[in-house]
N, C-alpha and C positions, 0 to 999 in steps of 0.2 A: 428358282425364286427363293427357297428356304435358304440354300447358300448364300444368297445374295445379301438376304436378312440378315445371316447370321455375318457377315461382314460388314455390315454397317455396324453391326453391335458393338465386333474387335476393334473398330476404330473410334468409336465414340469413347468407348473406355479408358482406351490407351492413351486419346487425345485429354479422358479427365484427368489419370493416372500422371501424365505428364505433366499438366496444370496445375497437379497439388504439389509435384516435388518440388515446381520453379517457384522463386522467391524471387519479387520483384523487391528491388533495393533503389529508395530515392535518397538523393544529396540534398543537404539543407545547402543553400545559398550560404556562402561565406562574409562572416561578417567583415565588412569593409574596415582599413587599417584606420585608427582614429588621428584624426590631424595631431599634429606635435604644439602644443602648448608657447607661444612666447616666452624668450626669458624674462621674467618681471623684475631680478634683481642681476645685477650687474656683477659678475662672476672674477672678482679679485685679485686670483690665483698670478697672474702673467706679472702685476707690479712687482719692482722690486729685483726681476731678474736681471735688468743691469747690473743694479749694484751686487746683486752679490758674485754675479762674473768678473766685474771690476776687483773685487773685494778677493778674487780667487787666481787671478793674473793677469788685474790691472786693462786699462784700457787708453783711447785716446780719441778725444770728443773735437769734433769740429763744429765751429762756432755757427750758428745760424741768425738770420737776422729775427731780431727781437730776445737775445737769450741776453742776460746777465750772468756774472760772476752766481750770484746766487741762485737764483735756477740750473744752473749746470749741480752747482753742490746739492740743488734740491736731492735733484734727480739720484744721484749717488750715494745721499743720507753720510753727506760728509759735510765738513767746517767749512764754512765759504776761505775761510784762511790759511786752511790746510792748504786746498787748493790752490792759493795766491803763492803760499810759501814754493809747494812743488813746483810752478812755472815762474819763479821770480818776476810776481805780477808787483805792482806797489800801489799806493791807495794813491787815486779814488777806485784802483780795482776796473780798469775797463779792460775791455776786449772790444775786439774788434772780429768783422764776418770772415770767415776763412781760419781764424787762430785754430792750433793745433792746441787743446789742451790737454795734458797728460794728466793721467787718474791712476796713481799708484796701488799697489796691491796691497794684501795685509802686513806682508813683509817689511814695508817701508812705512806702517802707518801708527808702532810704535810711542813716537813722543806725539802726542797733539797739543792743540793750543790750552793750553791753561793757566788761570790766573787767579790767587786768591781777590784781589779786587772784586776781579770781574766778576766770579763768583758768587762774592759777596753782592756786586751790585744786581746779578740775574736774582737774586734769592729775595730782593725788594719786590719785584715786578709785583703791579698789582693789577689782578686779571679783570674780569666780566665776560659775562656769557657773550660770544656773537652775535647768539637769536637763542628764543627762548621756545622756541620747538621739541618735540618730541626726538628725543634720539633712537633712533630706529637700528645706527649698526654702533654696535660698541668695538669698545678700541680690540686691535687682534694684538701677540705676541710672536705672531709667524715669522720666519724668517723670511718669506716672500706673499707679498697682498698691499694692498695700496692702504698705505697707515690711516691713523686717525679715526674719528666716529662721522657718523651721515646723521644730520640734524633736518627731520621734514620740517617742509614748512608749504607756504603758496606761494606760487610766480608771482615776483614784484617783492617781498616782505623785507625788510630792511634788514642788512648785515651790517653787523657792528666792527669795530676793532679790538680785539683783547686785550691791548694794552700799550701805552703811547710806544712809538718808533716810529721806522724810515718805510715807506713804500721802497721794496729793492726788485721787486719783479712787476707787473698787470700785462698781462696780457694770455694767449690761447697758443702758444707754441709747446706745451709740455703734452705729451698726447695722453687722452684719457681724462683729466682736468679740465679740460674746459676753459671757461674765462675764469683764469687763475688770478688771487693777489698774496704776493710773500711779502708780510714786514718781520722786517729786524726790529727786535728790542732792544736788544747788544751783542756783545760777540758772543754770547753763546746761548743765545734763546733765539726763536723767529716762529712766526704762525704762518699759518696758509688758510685761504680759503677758496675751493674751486667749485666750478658750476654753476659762476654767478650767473644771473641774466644779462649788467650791463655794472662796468666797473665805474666807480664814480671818483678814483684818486687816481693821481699821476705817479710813476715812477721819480725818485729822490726827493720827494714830498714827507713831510710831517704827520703823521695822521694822532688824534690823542684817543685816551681809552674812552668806548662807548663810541668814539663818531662815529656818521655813518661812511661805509666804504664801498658799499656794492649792494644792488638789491638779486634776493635768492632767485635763481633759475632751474636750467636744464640742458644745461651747455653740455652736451656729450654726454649724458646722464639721462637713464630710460624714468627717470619723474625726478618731481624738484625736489631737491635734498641741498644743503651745504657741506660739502665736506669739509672736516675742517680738523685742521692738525696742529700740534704745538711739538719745535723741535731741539734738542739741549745737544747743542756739538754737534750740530748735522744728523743725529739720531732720532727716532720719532718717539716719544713716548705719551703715554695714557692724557690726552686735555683735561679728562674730568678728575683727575688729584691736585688741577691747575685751577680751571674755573670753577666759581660758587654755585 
């Protein structure tokens, strides 16, 4: 019986002796990954990479319905006449769906159009703001990103014209732009305005400065903004050393 006791004793001990050495270890619950945020602003970076591939060995655009002469030059951030000269186009400048047209490289882009006149008469142009909204992107200097500044405003709010010329493009065939409108002011000035909600001019129409042209949207654009660019020889530079 006393044995018996005394082995109940060796096991209780050993059963506590064991119980202090073990370490119970709990896991916290892992915190769950957090959803990934919408992009709220429209990421820039891809415009541009045409041109500057064209710009590095040349390319060759085939015509789609709805493109102009100047919407192709848009695209390329070249002279709508550059481009005429290179395919021995002649005015009024048409193409047609299918046309093959050729986008020469730096190599061949040397001489371009110029003219003291013309010049002189770009340097009359007398501007006005589009809209008079908050400019939320300013102009970039990048060698690639979609030119120009982004002007907020509200769906429906009146876009103006910057300065009398020709409607040479309206329509939604440039991707990324939206409901685009290019006028020409001469040969070597043109604006653009994309993401309208609803164009209100015709192609090879007249528009003067101040009218109206298109009210502000969201046409391919994550909220309403006007983009809006002013461009000297196909190139894009700063609007606001343009407009008051």
């Amino acid at each position: 019986m006393e044995i018996y006791r005394k082995y109940n004793l060796f096991v209780i001990i050993f059963f506590l002796c064991c119980s202090s050495c073990t370490k119970i270890h709990t896991h916290g619950s892992k915190a769950p990954i957090p959803e990934k945020e919408p992009i709220k602003e429209r990421v820039y970076f891809t415009y541009g990479l045409k041109s500057k591939k064209a710009e590095e060995s040349g390319d060759v655009y085939i015509v789609k319905t709805g493109d102009t002469l100047s919407s192709i030059a848009f695209l390329y951030d070249i002279n709508y006449l550059t481009i005429a000269k290179w395919n021995n186009i002649k005015k009024p400048y048409k193409i047609n769906v299918g046309d093959e047209i050729i986008i020469k490289s730096n190599k061949y882009r040397k001489s371009s159009v110029k003219s003291k006149s013309k010049v002189k008469f770009a340097s009359n142009i007398k501007w006005t703001r589009p809209h008079n909204g908050r400019v939320s992107k300013n102009f970039s200097y990048s060698d690639i990103g979609k030119k120009g500044i982004d002007i907020s405003g509200n769906i429906g709010d009146d876009i103006y014209s910057a300065a009398n010329g020709i409607v040479v493009y309206s329509g939604s065939g440039i991707k990324g732009y939206g409901n685009l409108i290019i006028i020409k002011h001469n040969d070597v000035f043109l604006s653009a305005y994309a993401h309208t909600q609803a164009i209100l001019v015709k192609e090879d129409t007249f528009v003067k400065k101040g009218q109206i042209i298109a009210k502000l949207g969201d046409t391919d654009s994550v909220k309403p903004i006007l983009h809006f660019q002013i461009r000297k020889n196909g190139k894009s530079i700063d609007p606001e050393k343009y407009i008051p």
